[in-house]
C-alpha positions, 0 to 999 in steps of 0.5 A: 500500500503506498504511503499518505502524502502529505495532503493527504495527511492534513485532509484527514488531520481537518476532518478530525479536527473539525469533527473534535469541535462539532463535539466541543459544542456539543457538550457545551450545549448540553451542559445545564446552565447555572441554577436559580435560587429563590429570592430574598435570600438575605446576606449573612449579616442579616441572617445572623440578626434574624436568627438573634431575634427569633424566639425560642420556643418547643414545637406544639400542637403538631398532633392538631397539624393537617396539611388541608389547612395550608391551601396551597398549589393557588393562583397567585398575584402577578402571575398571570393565573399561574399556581405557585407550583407554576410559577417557581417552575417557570421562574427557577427552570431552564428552556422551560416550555409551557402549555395553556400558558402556565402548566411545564411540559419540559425543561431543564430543573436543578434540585440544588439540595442534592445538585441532581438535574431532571428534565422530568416535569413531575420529578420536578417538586416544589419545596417549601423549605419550612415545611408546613408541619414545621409552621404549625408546630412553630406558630402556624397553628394560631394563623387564620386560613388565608396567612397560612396560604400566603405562607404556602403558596409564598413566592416572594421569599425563599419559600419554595425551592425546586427538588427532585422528588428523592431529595424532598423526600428525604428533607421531610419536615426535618429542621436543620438540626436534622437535615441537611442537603446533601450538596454541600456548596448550598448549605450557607443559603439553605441556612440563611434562606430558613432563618429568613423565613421563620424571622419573616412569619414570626416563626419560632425555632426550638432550642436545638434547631436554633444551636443547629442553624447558628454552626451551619451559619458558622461553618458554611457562611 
């Protein structure tokens, strides 16, 4: 067989090469852009006030607790007719397209409490990360019906976070003294996103969930 001339050598080294950066861009465009994180996490000076100020109390009434009391998944102002549930999707979610103006049917998704991305719409849950037993048992209880559904379906403040199904379940209604997500690189916000919610409803905290949340503010802030 006779040698490769020397065209020959750099036709083939041009394919390869133009073939290399077809798949450099193509990686890069299938490379999930960065998260979005709720609003109205506050800085850590701020946080760290927020926590002084909150009241120590033991959880009560949690046997009284149902979920029915918190109305949630409405339709919220300046939405558009969109549910809480919606809107966070559509607000927090990548390439998101929407059918009847409002209800996802695909996109991309990062549930940052375990940094895992889905483009599955239902895998795709909505958090409140002060779950609404931990309200009741924390003050809630004494709200009327319609404080309790601002609270719920709250999408102003660091309420509601996107997570896969399997890191909502595994969160719960754990407090910070019991749970933490798995992803490390979000903790400080995670910490100081709590603090602000229970200093913004006038929640109290218990008195290991207060030392909890003051070494997470140390630790990771």
């Amino acid at each position: 067989m006779r040698p490769w001339t020397l065209p020959a050598r750099r036709a083939v080294a041009a394919i390869a090469a133009a073939a290399l950066a077809i798949i450099t861009v193509l990686a890069v465009d299938t490379t999930p852009a960065q998260a979005v994180r709720p609003p109205g996490i506050p800085s850590t000076s701020t946080a760290q006030s927020e926590l002084n100020g909150l009241t120590v109390a033991s959880e009560s009434h949690g046997d009284s607790y149902d979920r029915s009391l918190f109305p949630h998944w409405r339709s919220v102002s300046g939405s558009g007719g969109c549910t809480a549930r919606q809107y966070v999707l559509k607000r927090d979610g990548n390439n998101v397209v929407t059918s009847d103006g409002c209800q996802p049917t695909s996109g991309s998704w990062q549930s940052d409490f375990d940094n895992v991305w889905t483009t599955t719409v239902s895998n795709a849950t909505i958090d409140h990360v002060v779950a609404l037993s931990e309200a009741w048992a924390s003050g809630a209880w004494s709200w009327s019906t319609a404080q309790r559904q601002a609270f719920a379906n709250d999408i102003n403040s660091p309420q509601l976070w996107i997570a896969t199904s399997s890191a909502n379940s595994s969160k719960g209604d754990k407090d910070p003294a019991e749970w933490m997500p798995t992803n490390t690189a979000v903790r400080c916000d995670y910490v100081k996103a709590w603090i602000h919610v229970k200093s913004l409803y006038n929640l109290s905290v218990d008195s290991a969930e207060k030392s909890a949340l003051q070494s997470h503010l140390n630790s990771y802030c």
